[in-house]
C-alpha positions, -999 to 999 in steps of 0.1 A, spaced: -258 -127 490 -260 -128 451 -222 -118 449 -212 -148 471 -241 -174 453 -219 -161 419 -187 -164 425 -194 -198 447 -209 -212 414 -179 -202 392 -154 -218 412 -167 -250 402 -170 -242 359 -178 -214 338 -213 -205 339 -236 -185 314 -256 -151 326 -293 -173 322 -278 -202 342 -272 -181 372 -306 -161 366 -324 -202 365 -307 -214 394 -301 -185 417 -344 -184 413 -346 -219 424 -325 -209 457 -350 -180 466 -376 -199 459 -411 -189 446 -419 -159 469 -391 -142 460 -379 -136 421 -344 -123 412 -349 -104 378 -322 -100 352 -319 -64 359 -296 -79 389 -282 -104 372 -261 -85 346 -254 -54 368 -241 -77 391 -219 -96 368 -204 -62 350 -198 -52 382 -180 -84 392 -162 -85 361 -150 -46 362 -135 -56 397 -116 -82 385 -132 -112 401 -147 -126 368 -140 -126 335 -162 -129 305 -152 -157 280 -173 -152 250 -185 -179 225 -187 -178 190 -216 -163 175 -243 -184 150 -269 -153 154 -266 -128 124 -267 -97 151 -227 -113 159 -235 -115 197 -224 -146 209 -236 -164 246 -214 -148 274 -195 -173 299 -179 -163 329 -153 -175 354 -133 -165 384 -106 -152 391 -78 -156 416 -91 -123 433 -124 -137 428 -116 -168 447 -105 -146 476 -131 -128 474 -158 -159 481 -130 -169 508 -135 -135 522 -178 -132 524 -178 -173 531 -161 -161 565 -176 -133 569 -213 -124 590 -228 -91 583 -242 -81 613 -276 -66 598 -284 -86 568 -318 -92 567 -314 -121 541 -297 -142 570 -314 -173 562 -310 -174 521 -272 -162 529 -267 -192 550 -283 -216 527 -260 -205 499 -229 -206 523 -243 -242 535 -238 -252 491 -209 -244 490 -196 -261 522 -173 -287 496 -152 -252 484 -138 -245 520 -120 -260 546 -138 -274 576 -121 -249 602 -144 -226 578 -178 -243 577 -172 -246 617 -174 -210 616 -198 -206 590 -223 -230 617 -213 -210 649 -218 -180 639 -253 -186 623 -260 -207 658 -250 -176 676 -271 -153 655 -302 -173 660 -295 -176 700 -296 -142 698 -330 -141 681 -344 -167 705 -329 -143 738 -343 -110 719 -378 -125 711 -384 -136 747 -376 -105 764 -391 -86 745 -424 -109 751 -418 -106 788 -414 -63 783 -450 -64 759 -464 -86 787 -457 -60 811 -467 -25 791 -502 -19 803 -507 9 776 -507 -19 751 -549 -32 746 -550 -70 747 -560 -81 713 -529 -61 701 -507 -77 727 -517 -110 717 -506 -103 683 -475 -93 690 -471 -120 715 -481 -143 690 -454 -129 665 -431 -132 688 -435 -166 695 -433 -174 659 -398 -159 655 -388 -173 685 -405 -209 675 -386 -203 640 -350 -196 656 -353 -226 682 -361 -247 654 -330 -242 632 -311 -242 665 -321 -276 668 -320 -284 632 -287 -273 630 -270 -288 663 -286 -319 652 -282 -323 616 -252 -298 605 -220 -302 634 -232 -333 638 -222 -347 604 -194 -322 605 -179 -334 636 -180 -366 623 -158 -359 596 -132 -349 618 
């Protein structure tokens, strides 16, 4: 998720390490804090791949450490290409991962953001399918007390509620302006 926010960001302009540590925090929102021991990792990483590269700035300090930039690379490009198209099938950061594919829906073709929306449309069918069948099994499972079956029911129900919503949010809002553009 934080490779593909990245290198999505780069293909626009060069960015500075604190930009992405602002921003990327302003994606997750406030629940959820990305420190700078995953920032920099992640960008030496990037950069020892070949995907960035680090354009560094003259220095006005006295220590001689100037601000790091960074940009992409060709390989970089293909990488973001590669994880825009892509859908892990266990990533438990579906939601945020979508979000960040959905800005950056202006750096790929719209064959892509097609997939991009039926995929994620799929995946959260398949939430809506899994969260009532299993409400219908927990209904039935008489070892289960009732004040814990209504909590799970209840759960349930919220993940299902959650799913159907986007589902609708989605079909209504997103391939609607998309098929429009056609």
């Amino acid at each position: 998720m934080y490779e593909l926010f990245l290198l999505g960001k780069l293909i626009g302009r060069p960015w500075h390490g604190y930009e992405f540590h602002q921003v990327i925090n302003s994606v997750v929102g406030p629940a959820r804090q990305v420190s700078w021991g995953t920032i920099y990792p992640l960008l030496q990483r990037l950069e020892k791949a070949g995907l960035i590269q680090r354009l560094s700035e003259p220095s006005d300090k006295e220590d001689g450490r100037g601000r790091q930039r960074y940009s992409i690379t060709q390989k970089g490009k293909q990488r973001f290409l590669q994880l825009m198209r892509s859908e892990p099938r266990n990533d438990p950061n579906y939601r945020e991962t979508f979000r960040i594919k959905l800005g950056n829906f202006s750096r790929v073709d719209i064959e892509t953001q097609r997939g991009i929306i039926d995929r994620y449309l799929n995946r959260l069918s398949s939430i809506s399918s899994h969260t009532k069948a299993m409400s219908e099994l927990v209904s039935k499972v008489p070892e289960i007390n009732e004040s814990e079956r209504r909590n799970i029911l209840l759960a349930l129900a919220h993940d299902r509620f959650l799913a159907e919503s986007e589902i609708k949010w989605v079909r209504g809002k997103l391939q609607q302006d998309l098929f429009a553009r056609k």
